[in-house]
N, C-alpha and C positions, 0 to 999 in steps of 0.2 A: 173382636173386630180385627179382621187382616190388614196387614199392608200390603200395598203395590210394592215388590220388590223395585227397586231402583237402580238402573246399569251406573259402576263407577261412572267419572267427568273424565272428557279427556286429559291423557298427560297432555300440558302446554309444552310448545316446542319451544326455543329462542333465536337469537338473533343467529347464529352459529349453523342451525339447523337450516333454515329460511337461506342463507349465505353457500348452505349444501347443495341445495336444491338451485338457484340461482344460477351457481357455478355448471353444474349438470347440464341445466337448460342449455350455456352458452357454447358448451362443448359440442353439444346435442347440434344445435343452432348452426357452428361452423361445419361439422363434417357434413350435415346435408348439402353447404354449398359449394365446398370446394369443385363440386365435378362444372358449375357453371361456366367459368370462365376457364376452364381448363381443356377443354372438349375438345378442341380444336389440339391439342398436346395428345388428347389419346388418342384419336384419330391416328394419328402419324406415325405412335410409339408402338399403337396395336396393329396397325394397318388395316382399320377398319372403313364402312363406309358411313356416309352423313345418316341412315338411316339406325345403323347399329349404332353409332355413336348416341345418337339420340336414346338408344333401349337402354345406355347407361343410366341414362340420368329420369326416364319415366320409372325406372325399375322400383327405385325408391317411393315415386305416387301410386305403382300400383298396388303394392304390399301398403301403403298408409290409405289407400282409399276400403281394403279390407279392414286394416287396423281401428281406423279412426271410429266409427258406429258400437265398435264392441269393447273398447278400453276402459272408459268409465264403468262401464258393465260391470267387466268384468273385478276394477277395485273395488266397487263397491259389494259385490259378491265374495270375494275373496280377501279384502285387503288391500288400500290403497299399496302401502308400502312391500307387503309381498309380491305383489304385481308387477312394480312398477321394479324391482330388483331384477324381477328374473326377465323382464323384456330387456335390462338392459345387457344382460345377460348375452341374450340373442342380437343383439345392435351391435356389443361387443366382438362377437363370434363373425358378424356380417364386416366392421370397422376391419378387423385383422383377415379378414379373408381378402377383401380387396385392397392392403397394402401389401399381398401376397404373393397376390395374381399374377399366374404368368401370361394369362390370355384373354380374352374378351369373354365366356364361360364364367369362368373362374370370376372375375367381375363382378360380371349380371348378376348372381347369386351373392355376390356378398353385398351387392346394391340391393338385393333383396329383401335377405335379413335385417341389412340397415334401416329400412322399411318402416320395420316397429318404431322408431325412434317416433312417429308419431302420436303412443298414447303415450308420451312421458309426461307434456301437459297436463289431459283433462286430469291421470293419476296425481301427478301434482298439488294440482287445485284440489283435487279431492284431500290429500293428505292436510294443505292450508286451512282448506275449511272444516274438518275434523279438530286440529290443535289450535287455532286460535280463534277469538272472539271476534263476531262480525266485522266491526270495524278496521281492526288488525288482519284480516284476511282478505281484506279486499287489497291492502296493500303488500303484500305478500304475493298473492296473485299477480297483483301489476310489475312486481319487480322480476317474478321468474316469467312473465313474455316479456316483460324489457328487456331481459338479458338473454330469451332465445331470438329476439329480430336483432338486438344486437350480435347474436353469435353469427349469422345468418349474413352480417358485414365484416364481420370478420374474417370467416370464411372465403367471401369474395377476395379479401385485400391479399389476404398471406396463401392462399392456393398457387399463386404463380411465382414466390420467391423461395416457398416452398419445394414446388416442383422445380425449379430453375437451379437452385441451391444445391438438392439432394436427390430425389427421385422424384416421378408424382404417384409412386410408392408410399412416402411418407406424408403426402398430403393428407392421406387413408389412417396413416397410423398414429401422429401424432393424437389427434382429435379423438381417437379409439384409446390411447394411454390415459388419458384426461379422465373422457367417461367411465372407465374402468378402474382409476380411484376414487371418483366423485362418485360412484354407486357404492361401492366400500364404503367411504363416508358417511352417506345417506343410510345405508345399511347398521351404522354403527350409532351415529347422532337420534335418527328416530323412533319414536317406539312405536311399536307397533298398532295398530288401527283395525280393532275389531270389522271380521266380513258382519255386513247386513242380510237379516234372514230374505230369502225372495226365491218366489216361484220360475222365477226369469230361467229360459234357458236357454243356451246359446246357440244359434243358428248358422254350425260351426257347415254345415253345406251349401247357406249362403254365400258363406266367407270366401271358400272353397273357386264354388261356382263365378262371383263376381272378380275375383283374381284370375283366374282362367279366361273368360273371355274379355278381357282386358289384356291380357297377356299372351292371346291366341290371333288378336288384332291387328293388335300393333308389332308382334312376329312374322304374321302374313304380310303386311303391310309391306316389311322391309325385303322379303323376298320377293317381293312382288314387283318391284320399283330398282330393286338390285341390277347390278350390271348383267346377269346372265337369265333373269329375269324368271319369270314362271310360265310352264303352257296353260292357254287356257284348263283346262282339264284337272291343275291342281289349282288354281286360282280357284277354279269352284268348289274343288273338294273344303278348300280352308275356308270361303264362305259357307258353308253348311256346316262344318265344323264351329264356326264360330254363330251362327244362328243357331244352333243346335245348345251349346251353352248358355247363349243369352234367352233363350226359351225355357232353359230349364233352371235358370236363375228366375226369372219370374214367376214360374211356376211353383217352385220352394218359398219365393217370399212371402206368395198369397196364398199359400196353406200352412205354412210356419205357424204355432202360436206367438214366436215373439221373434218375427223377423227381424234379422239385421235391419234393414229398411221398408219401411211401411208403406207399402206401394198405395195402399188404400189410401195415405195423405194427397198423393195427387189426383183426390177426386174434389180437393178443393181447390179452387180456382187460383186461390193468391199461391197455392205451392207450386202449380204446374208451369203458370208464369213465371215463378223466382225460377225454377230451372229449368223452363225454355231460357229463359233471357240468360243465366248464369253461364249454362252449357254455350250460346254462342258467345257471349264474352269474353270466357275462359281459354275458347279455341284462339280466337282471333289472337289474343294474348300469348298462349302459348309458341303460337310461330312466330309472333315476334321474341319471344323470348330464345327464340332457339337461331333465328334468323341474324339476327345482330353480330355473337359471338362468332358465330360462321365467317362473318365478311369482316370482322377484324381481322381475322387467323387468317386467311387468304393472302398468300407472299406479295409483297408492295409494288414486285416489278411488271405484276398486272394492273387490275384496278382495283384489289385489296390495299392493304395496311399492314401487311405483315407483322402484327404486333405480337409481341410475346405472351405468354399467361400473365404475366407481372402486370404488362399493361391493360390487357382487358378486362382485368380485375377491377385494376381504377376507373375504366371507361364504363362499367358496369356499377359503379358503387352509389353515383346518382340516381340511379333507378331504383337500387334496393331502397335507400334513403327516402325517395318517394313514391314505394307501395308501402311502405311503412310505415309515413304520414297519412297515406292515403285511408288505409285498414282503421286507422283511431279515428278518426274522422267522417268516414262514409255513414252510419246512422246518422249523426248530428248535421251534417250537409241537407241528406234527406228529410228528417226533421224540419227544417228551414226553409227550404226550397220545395218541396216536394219530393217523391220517388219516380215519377215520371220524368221530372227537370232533370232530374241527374242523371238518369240513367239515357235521353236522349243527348245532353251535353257530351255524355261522356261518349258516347256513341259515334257521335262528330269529330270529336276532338280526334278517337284513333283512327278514324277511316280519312280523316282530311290529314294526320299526319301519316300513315302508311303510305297513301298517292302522295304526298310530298315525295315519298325516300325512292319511289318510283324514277324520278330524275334527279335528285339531290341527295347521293350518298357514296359522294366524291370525299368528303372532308369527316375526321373522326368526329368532330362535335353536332354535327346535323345526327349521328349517328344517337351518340350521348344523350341529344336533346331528345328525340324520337321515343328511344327506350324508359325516360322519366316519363314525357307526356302519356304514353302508353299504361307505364305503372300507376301513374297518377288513376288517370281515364277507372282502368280496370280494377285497382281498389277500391278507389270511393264507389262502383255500379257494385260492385258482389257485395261487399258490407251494408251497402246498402239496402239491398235485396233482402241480405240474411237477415237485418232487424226489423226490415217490413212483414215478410214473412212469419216470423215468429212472433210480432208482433199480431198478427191476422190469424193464428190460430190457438187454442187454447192451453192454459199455462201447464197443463200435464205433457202436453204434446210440444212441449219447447225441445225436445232432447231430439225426440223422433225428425221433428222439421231441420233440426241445427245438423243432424247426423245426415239426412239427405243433401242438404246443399252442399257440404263440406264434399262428400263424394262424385256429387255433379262437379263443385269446381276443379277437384282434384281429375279428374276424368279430363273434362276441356282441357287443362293445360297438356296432358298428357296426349291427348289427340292432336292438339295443336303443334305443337315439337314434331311429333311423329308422320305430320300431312308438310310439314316443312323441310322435313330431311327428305321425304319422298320425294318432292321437286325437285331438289339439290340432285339427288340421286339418278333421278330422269333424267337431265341435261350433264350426267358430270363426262369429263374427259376421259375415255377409256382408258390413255395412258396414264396421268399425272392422278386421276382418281378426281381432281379439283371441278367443282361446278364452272360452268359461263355465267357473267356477270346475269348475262338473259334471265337464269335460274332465281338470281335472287329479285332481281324485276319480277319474273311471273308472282315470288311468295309473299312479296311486298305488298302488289296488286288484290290477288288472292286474298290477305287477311285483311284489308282495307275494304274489298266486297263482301265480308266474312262481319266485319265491325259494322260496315251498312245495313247487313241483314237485320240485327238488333233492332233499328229502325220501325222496318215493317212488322218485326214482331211486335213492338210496341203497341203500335197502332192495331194488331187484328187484336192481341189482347185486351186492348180499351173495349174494342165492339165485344167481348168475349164477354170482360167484366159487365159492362154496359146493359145486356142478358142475363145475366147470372141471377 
């Protein structure tokens, strides 16, 4: 009679290991934010425009909108903890590159790199759920994203005394010193985690392809909107350029065996809804994310605030605070209420607060208040989304639905920053480089008609589903 051979149990990890990973996160956590409230600092430092400024801070969504679909993948393929080494590896190389930087280039590329920083998660959770037992790894998981939305405020708060202090050189480097003995650490504290056998292969031209026209976009975009602007004639050449990419990223996905993203899921009705609705969300969201920090940094002796990084950090930290609450919360809202309620609620709340800032964005706190209601609004709708969604397709296909929306939201915000610098851009002062107040009126109004459209999306998708 044979036996079933039997794979050793995993080594259990402990409190020490869990505490590695934690630490990791919150590092991980801060250097994605520092560039938030600091923008307004490189601007000035680099002598760049509201559009470039903006490529600083997408640079890191678009390398994580590649990233994100293929991470867990790839731990589980090859090893959570091997994996998750060698990207930090490369977050490392991206962290020291842009406290290096002499020039906006040199930057971009290391905001790039830094990019990866977002499979350290799922890698994470994969390594928790490998060494410890159910129970014990759900709390493990919650402590290492407690501690990456907390790093994610921390980042906000010390970017500007940071930069004020020393350089914002070292805003880049300290949080790159951290992660680079916190992966030593992790490198040293864990054992290693058998790769799972799997036919999966990776759809490294998707990757490719969806990084590029994201990146070919939002490029065009800023020369296009730039002071010395573009002639028709390349305006189109970069629109075909970039339709030519996004044509052949769809193309690769729907004949891929195991695309990055399973375009075939939005032939079901509840996906194509989560990301219509996400993608306008996300937008509307992103310019205000991008719009706020702008009109703080504008010198006081106009109709700005002239405030320093130190201070928009603070003036920002209400917001982080509440899309933070918002993200734990957004299923169990919708749960209660419904996914419609929320998602029109929320709908409201940011298009009636945008046309608010339209005439009242005289005073810092009308300012403050806008960008919580906004983050509130815009967390509880996409969490929302994302649990309804995967809730409405079947439990193999949870990974494929979670890895779409995660790149649709990433995308919106990244479009949204990027349509708001453009405005900035289009009214700025030839000399001083500064936008007219007018500019931030039109980006205000803009994402406030931008939050209304959700709206109607709503409603044709009710008659959509209504059919179905």
């Amino acid at each position: 009679m044979s036996q079933a051979v039997l794979s050793p149990p995993p080594v259990r990890i402990g409190r020490l290991s869990i505490g590695a990973l934690g630490i990791l996160a919150l590092a991980l956590g801060t250097l994605q934010t520092v560039v938030d409230p600091a923008l307004p600092l490189l601007q000035r430092e680099l002598g760049v425009s509201s559009g470039e400024a903006a490529l600083v801070s997408n640079a890191v969504l678009i390398t994580g909108a590649a990233i994100a679909p293929v991470a867990g993948k790839l731990g589980d393929r090859y090893g959570g903890k091997r994996v998750l080494v060698r990207l930090m590896a490369v977050v490392s190389a991206g962290g020291l590159l842009a406290g290096l930087a002499p020039n906006l280039p040199v930057l971009l590329l290391g905001q790039v790199l830094q990019g990866a920083m977002v499979g350290a998660l799922p890698l994470s959770f994969i390594l928790v759920r490998k060494h410890l037992p159910a129970g014990e790894s759900q709390l493990g998981i919650g402590l290492v994203m407690a501690l990456f939305t907390g790093g994610s405020m921390v980042g906000t708060l010390t970017a500007g005394p940071i930069a004020e202090g020393l350089s914002w050189h070292w805003m880049f480097a300290l949080p790159t010193i951290a992660i680079i003995v916190m992966s030593l650490v992790v490198a040293r504290l864990l054992p290693h985690d058998p790769p799972i056998e799997s036919e999966y292969r990776f759809d490294w031209p998707g990757v490719v392809l969806l990084s590029g026209t994201l990146l070919a976009f939002m490029l065009g975009l800023v020369r296009a909107t730039g002071d010395e602007g573009l002639p028709p004639l390349a305006i189109g050449a970069l629109a075909v350029v970039v339709a030519a990419l996004a044509t052949g990223w769809v193309a690769v996905e729907r004949r891929a065996a195991s695309p990055m993203v399973d375009l075939r899921m939005l032939a079901k009705p509840a996906m194509w809804h989560a990301c219509l609705l996400t993608i306008v969300i996300t937008t509307s969201f992103g310019m205000v994310s991008y719009l706020l920090p702008q009109l703080f940094g504008v010198p006081g002796d106009g109709y700005g605030f002239g405030a320093s990084t130190t201070d928009i950090g603070l003036f920002l930290l209400p917001g982080a605070i509440a899309g933070a609450v918002s993200d734990s919360v957004g299923g169990l809202v919708a749960r209660r209420f419904g996914l419609r309620i929320v998602l029109m609620v929320g709908a409201v709340v940011t298009a009636a607060t945008m046309l608010a800032l339209v005439s009242l964005h005289t005073a810092e706190w009308q300012l403050v208040l806008a960008r919580a209601l906004a983050a509130m609004a815009a967390g509880v709708a996409t969490t929302a989304l994302l649990t309804g969604a995967t809730a409405a397709v079947e439990t193999k296909d949870t990974g494929i639905a979670t890895s779409m929306l995660v790149v649709t939201r990433v995308t919106g915000i990244a479009l949204g920053a990027q349509i708001a610098a453009a405005i900035l851009d289009a009214d700025a002062d030839s000399k001083t480089g500064l936008p007219a107040e007018s500019a931030f009126v039109t980006g205000f109004a803009v994402a406030g008609l931008v939050a209304a459209l959700s709206l109607l999306v709503i409603r044709i998708t009710k008659k959509k589903g209504a059919h179905a």
